[in-house]
N, C-alpha and C positions, 0 to 999 in steps of 0.2 A: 504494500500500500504506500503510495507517495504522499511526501507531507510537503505541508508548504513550508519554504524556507523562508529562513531571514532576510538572503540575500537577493533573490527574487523578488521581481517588483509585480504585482497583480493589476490589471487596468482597472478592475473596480475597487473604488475607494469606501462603498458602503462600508457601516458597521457589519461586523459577521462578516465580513469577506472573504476571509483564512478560512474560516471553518464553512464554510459555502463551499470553497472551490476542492475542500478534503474530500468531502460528501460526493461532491464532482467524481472525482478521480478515484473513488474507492466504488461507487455505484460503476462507472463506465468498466472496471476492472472484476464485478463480481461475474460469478456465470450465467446471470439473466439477462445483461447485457451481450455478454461474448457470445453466448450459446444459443442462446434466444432471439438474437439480434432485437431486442425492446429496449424503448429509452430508457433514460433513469427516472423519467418522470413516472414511467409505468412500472418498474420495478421498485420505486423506493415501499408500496405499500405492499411488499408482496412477503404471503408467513410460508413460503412454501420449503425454504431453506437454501434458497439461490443466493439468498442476500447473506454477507457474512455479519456476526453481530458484530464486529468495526462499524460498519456501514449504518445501524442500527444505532448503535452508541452514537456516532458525529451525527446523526439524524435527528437524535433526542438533544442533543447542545447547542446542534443550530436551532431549534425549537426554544429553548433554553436563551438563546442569547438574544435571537429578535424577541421576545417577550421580553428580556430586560430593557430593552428600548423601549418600549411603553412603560417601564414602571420609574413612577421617577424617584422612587428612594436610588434607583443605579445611579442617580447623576453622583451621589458622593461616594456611592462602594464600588465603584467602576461596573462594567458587563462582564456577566460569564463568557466562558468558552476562551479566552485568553488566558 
């Protein structure tokens, strides 16, 4: 599974960016994508066991981190998922 780096620069500056594009690269490398040939958009909700629980986990963090952008006690404890 590829992570993002430090030193890599992402073109999207959104919050959750890092962990957006994990999710990316970890959906497009499970075998519902490779095998299946189906996006990640249609495999992220899938229980059949294609998806590895990696992909599973940064799913629940990116979930985790744009909901800290609604809440605004995060403006002073930062956002999860960093």
């Amino acid at each position: 599974m590829m992570k993002y780096e430090a030193e890599e620069e992402l073109a999207d500056k959104t919050p959750c960016a890092g962990v957006r594009a994990d999710l990316k690269m970890c959906l497009l490398e499970s075998d519902c994508c490779k095998k299946e040939r189906k996006t990640p958009r249609e495999c992220i909700n899938r229980t059949d066991g294609s998806v590895p629980i990696e992909c599973q986990a940064l799913r629940n963090t990116f979930f985790e981190c744009k909901r800290s952008i609604l809440d605004n006690r995060q403006r002073f404890r930062g956002r999860k998922g960093y």
